[in-house]
C-alpha positions in Angstrom: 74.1 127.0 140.9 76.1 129.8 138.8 73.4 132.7 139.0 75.5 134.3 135.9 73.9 131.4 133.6 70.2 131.6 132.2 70.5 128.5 130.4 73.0 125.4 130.2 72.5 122.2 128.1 74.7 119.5 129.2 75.4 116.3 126.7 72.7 116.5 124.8 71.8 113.6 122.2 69.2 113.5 119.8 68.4 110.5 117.8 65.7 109.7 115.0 66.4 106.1 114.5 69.5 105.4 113.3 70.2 109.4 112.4 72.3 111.3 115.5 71.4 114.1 114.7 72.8 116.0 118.3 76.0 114.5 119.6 77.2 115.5 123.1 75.6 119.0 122.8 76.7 121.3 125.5 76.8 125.3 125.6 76.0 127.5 128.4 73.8 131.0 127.6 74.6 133.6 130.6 72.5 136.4 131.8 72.3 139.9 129.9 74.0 138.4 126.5 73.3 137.5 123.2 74.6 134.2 122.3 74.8 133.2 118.3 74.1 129.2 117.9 76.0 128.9 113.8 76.6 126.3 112.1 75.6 125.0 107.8 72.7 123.5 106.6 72.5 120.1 108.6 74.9 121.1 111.0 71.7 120.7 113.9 70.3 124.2 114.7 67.4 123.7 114.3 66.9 120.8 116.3 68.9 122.1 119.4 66.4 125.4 119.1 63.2 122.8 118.9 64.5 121.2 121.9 64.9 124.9 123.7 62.0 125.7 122.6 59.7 122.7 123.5 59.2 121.1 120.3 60.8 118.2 120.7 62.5 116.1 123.5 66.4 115.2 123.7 67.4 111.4 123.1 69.9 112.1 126.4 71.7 114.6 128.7 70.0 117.7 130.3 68.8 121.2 130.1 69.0 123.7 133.2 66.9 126.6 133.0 67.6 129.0 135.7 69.4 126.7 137.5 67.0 123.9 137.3 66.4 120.8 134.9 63.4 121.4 132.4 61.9 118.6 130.4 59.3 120.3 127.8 56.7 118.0 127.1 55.2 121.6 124.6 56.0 125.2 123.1 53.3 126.2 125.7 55.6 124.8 128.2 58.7 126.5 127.8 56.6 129.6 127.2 55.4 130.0 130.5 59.0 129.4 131.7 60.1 132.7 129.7 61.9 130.4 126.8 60.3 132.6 124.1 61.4 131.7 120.3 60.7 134.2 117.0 60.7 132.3 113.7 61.3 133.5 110.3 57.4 133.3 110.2 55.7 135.2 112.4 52.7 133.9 114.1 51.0 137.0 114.1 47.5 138.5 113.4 47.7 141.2 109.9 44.1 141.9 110.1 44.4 143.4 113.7 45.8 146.2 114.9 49.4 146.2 116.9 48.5 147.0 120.4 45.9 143.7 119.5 48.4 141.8 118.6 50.3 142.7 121.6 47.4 141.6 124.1 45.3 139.2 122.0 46.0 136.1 124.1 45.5 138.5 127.5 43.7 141.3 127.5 44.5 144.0 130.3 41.4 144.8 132.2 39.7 144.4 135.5 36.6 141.8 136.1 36.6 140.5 132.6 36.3 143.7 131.3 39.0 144.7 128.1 40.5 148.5 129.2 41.9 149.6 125.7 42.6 152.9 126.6 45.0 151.0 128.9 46.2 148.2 126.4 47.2 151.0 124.0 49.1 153.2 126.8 50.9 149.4 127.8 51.7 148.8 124.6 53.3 152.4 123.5 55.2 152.3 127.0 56.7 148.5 125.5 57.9 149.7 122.7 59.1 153.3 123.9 60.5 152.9 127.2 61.6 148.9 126.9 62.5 148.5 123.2 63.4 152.6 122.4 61.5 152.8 119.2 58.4 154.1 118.0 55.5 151.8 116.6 51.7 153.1 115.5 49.7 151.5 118.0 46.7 151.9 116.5 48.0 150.9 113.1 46.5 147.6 111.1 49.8 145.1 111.0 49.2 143.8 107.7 50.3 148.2 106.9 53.4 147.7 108.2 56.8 146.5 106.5 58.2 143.4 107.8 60.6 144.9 110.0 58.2 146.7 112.0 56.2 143.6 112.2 59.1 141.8 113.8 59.2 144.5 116.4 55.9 143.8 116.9 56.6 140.0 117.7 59.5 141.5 120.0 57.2 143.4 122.2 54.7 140.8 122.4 57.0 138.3 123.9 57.7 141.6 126.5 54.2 141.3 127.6 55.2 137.6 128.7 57.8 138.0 130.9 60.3 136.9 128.4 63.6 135.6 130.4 65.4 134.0 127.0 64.6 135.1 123.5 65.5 132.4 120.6 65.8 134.7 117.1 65.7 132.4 114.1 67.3 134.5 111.2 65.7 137.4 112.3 67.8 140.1 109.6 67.1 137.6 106.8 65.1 139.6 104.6 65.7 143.2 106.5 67.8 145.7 104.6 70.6 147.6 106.3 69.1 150.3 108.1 66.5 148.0 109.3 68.9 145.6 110.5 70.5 148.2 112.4 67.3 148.9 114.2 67.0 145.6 115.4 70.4 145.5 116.2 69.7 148.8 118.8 66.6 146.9 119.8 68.4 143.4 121.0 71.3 145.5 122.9 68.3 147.6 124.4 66.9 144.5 125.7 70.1 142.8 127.1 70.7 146.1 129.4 67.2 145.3 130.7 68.4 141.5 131.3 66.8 139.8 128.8 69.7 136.6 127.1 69.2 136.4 123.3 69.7 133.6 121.2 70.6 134.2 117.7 70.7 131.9 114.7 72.1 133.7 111.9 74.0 132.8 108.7 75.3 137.1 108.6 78.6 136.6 110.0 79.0 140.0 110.1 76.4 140.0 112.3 77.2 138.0 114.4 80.8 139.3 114.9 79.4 143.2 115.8 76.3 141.8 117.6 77.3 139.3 120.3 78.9 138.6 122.9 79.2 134.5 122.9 79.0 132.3 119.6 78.7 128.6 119.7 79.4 126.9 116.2 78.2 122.9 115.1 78.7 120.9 113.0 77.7 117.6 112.5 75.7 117.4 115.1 78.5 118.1 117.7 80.3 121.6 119.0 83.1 122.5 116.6 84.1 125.7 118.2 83.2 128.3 120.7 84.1 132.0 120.7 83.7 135.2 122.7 83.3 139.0 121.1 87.4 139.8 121.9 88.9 136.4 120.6 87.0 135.6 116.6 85.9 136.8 113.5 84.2 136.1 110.3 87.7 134.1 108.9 87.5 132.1 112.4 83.8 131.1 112.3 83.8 130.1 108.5 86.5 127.8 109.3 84.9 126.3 112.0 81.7 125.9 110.1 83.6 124.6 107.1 85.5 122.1 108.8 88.6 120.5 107.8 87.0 117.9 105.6 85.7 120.9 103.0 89.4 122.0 102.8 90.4 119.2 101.5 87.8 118.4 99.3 87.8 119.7 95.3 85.9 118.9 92.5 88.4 117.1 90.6 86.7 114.3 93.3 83.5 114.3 90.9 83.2 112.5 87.9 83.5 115.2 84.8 83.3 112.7 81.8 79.9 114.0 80.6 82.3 117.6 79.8 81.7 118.3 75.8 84.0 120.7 74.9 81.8 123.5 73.5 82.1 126.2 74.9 78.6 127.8 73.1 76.8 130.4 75.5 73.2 129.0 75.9 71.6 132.0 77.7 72.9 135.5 79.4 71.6 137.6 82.4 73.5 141.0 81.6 73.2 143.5 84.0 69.6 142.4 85.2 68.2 144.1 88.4 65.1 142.3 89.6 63.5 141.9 93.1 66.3 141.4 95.3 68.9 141.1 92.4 71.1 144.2 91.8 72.9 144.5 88.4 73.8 140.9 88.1 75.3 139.3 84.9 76.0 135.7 84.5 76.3 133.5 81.5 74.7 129.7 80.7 76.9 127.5 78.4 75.6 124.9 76.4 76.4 121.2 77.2 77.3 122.4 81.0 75.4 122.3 84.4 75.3 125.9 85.7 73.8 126.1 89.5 73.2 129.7 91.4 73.1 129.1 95.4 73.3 131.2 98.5 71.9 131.8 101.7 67.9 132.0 101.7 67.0 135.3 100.1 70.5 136.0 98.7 68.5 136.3 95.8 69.6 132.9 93.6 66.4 132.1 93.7 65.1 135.1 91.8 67.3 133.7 88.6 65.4 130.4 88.1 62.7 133.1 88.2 64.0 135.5 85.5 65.6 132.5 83.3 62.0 130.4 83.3 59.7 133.3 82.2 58.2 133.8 85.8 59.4 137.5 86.7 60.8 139.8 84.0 63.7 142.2 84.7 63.1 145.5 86.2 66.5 146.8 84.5 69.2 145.0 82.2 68.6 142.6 79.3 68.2 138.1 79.0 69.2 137.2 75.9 69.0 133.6 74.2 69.8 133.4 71.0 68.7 137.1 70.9 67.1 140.2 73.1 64.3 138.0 75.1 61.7 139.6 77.1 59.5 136.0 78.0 55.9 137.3 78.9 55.1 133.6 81.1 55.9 130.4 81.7 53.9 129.3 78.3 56.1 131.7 76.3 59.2 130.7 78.0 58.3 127.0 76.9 57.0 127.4 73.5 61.0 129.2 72.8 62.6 126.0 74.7 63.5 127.0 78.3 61.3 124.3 80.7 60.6 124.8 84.3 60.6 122.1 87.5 59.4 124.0 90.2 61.2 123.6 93.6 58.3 122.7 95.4 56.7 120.0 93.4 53.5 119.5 95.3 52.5 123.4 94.4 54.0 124.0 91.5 54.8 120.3 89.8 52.7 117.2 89.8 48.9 116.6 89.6 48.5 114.8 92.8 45.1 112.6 91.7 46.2 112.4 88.1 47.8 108.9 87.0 52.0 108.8 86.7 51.5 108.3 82.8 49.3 111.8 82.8 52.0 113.9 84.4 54.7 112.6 83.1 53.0 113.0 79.4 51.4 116.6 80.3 53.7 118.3 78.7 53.1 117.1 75.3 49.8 114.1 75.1 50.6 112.0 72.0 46.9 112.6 69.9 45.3 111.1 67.2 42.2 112.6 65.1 42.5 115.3 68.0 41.9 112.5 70.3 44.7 111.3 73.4 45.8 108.3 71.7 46.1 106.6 75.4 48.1 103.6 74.0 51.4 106.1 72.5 51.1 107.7 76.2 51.2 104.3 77.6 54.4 103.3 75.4 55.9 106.7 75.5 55.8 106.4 79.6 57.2 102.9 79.9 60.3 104.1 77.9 61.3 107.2 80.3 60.0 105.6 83.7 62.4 102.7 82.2 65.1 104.9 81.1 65.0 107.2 84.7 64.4 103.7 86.2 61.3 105.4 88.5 60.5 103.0 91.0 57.2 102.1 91.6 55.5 102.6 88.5 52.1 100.9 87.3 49.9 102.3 84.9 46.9 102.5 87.8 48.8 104.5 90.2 48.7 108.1 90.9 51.7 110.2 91.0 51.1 110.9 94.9 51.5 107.0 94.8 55.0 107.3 94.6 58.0 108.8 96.4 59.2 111.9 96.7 62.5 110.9 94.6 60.6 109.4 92.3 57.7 111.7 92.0 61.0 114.3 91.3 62.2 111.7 88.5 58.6 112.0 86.9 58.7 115.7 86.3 62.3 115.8 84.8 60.7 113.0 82.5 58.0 115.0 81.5 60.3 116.9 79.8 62.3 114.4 78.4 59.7 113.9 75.4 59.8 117.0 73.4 62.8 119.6 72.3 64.4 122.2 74.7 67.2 124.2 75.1 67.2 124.9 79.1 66.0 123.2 81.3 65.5 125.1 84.7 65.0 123.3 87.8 64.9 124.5 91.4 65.9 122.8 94.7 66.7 119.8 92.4 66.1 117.0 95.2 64.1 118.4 98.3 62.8 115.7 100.2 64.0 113.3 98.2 66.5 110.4 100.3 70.3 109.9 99.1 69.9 107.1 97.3 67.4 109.5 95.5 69.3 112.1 95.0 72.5 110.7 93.8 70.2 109.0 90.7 69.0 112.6 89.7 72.4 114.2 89.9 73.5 111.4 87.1 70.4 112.0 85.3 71.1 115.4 85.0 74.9 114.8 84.1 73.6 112.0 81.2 71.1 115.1 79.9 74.2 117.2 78.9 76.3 114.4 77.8 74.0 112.7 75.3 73.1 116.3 74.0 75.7 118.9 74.6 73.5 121.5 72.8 71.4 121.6 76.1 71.9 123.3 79.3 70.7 122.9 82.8 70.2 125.8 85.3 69.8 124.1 89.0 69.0 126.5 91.4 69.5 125.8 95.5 70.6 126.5 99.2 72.3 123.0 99.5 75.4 124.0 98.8 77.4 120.4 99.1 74.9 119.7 96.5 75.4 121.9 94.2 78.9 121.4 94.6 78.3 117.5 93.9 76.9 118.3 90.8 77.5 121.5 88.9 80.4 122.5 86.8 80.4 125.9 87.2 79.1 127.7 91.0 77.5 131.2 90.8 77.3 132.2 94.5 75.0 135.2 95.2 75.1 137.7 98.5 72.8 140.2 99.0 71.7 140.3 95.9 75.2 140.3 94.2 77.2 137.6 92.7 79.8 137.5 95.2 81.8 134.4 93.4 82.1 132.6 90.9 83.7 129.0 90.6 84.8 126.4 88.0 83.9 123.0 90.7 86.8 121.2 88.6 89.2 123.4 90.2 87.7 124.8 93.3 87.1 123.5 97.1 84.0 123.1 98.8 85.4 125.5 101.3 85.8 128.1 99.3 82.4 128.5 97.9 80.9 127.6 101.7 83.1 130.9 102.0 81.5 132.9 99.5 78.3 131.8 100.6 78.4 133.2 104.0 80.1 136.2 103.0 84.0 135.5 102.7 86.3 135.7 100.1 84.7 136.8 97.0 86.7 136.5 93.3 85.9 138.0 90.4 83.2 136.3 88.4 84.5 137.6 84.8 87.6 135.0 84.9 86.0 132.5 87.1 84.9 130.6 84.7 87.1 128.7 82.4 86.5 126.5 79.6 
């Protein structure tokens, strides 16, 4: 037993299936460090954490807790061990105060008697003496900003004996300063012997932060680093891979190109939510995607573009100054919508397929829903996006999630627009799936190069698979901007985690 190691996984395999997902995982986490577990979208974080932390079981191979092998059959489990794991949402109670939150699951007191007075002294002496901050004790948490509340979730996993804290993205949506105080916080806690586990896409981060990083991809270990031998050009590499080097999109099929070169729609100078004087333009006839890290703030321009938010600063013009008041507005003036997740903000679950696909525009005659035109008008576009699965009887829930996706694009396939605007294009929706709405998309522009397409998303192969022009957003900022035709997949990966940037104004060629 090597008493200088908290935590070693050795060949560990997870399967679903036929899907490796894990392949020969092995890292060791020593005592008194932070250890960053990186890797893309895919690349198997997440399931290594969920095995850490109890969720789920490996396929093969072992994992040595304090020198002996653990086999979590629960969360609760690997709790009571000390394995102790923060996601981005917190499981936390708003309504109740912090030192509550702090001790809701165990109360300090004697003979089943709650002693506040001492709960509160407890949970001031956590957060003073243990974590070197100050918190209001007696505060509500639902008052505080989310970077206190995280401090809060800290502390409470002190008042469990924590031996090995797992950090999901904990600086995600923190600003600098904020993230600072976090940063203080973890080294605070490593002098006291506490190992840290981070998962973070902020290279930058990581590079300052820790003190061991362990990068995957693939499923398998792609490199491993200490805090005197990397940095950010030596993790995105390893993250990247070889494979994205090589890879440009002249490998794409770019027939459906027009050669207009018309500007459809402009963001000039717009600050809004996260967003921070960003400018970008929409041509006609082209597929323009916006992507980042969660919260980089892409997301916020499907937003702006459909009519949802309105700018705080800066102007959106199509065909002139526009200032859309809602979604209605944004639709009556020919910019449509598909929400990225389409069982909130998409299809009518109990409603037939020929309903939502037709909602957008029912066919009436004498004011009445002539039910036979819907009928005829549906059989044409579930023919023409070939949507699996249709009959007449069925409800939309009836069918799959790459065809349910297929539905909503048809449902604005019936009337006139400009832009359409559609975010996470194909989330949860198979490969098979995904590749069919990627060439519905491309046959859109083709067969009416007045039309544009906004596609908004954190998949970043995909937008690369099917946009011609990349807007990559940091922080807030554009941080690059790429014509796919004549870029790699590696260098927007770059920009995406916080690489080389270029300048967005010649970016984009014709």
């Amino acid at each position: 037993m090597n008493d200088s190691i908290v935590l070693e996984v050795d060949s560990v395999d997870k399967q679903y299936g036929n899907n490796k997902v894990l392949k020969g995982i092995s890292l060791q986490i020593h005592k008194n460090s932070i250890h960053a577990i990186l890797g893309a979208n895919g690349a198997g974080k997440s399931t290594l954490v969920n095995i850490l932390s109890g969720v789920t079981t490996p396929t093969r191979g072992t994992v040595l807790f304090q020198g002996r092998p653990v086999a979590f059959s629960s969360p609760r489990e690997a709790r009571d061990l000390g394995i102790l794991t923060m996601h981005q949402e917190l499981d936390l109670m708003p309504n109740l105060t912090v030192w509550e939150n702090l001790f809701v699951e165990k109360f300090p007191g004697r003979f089943g008697l709650l002693n506040r007075r001492e709960a509160m002294n407890l949970a001031k002496e956590i957060f003073v003496k243990q974590m070197g901050i100050t918190i209001p004790v007696l505060s509500k948490l639902k008052s505080l900003p989310v970077s206190q509340q995280q401090l809060v979730y800290l502390g409470k996993m002190l008042t469990k004996n924590a031996k090995l804290i797992i950090l999901d993205e904990p600086s995600a949506s923190l600003g600098e300063a904020e993230q600072e105080i976090l940063h203080e916080v973890m080294r605070k806690l490593k002098e006291q012997g506490i190992s840290m586990i981070l998962i973070s896409h902020k290279l930058d981060e990581v590079v300052k932060l820790c003190d061991e990083i362990t990068v995957l991809r693939d499923g398998t270990v792609s490199g491993r680093y200490n805090h005197s031998n990397v940095s950010v050009a030596k993790l995105i590499q390893s993250i990247v891979g070889p494979e994205a080097e090589k890879q440009t999109g002249h490998l794409q099929d770019t027939n459906h190109l027009p050669s207009t070169d018309e500007i459809a729609y402009e963001v000039e100078g717009v600050t809004s939510g996260p967003l921070t004087d960003v400018s970008l333009t929409l041509k006609r006839g082209r597929i323009t995607a916006v992507t980042g890290l969660a919260g980089a703030g892409h997301e916020q321009i499907s937003l702006l573009v459909s009519g949802i938010v309105a700018p705080t600063t800066g102007r959106l013009i199509f065909n002139e100054e526009y200032a859309p008041t809602s979604v209605r507005d944004a639709i009556r003036k020919g910019i449509v919508f598909i929400h990225a997740d389409r069982k909130i903000g998409g299809i009518f679950p109990n409603m037939s397929i020929d309903e939502n696909i037709m909602m957008s525009r029912l066919p009436r005659r004498f004011g009445m829903v002539n039910r036979t035109e819907v009928r005829s008008k549906t059989e044409e576009l579930v023919g023409r996006l070939s949507i699996a699965g249709y009959t007449s009887r069925k409800t939309i829930r009836q069918l799959s999630g790459g065809n349910q996706q297929k539905a909503l694009i048809a449902r604005w396939l019936h009337r006139d627009w400009d832009i359409l605007v559609c975010a996470e294009p194909t989330r949860g929706v198979d490969v098979s799936g995904r590749r069919e709405i990627h060439n519905l998309f491309k046959n859109i522009v083709r067969e009416n190069p007045s039309r544009a397409i906004l596609l908004s998303g954190d998949d970043v192969e995909e937008m690369f698979e099917v946009a011609d022009t990349i807007y990559v957003f940091h922080d807030g900022k554009i941080t690059g901007c790429f014509n796919v035709r004549e870029t790699k997949l590696s260098d927007v990966q770059s920009a995406v985690l916080g690489g080389n940037h270029n300048e967005c104004e010649t970016a984009y060629h014709k």
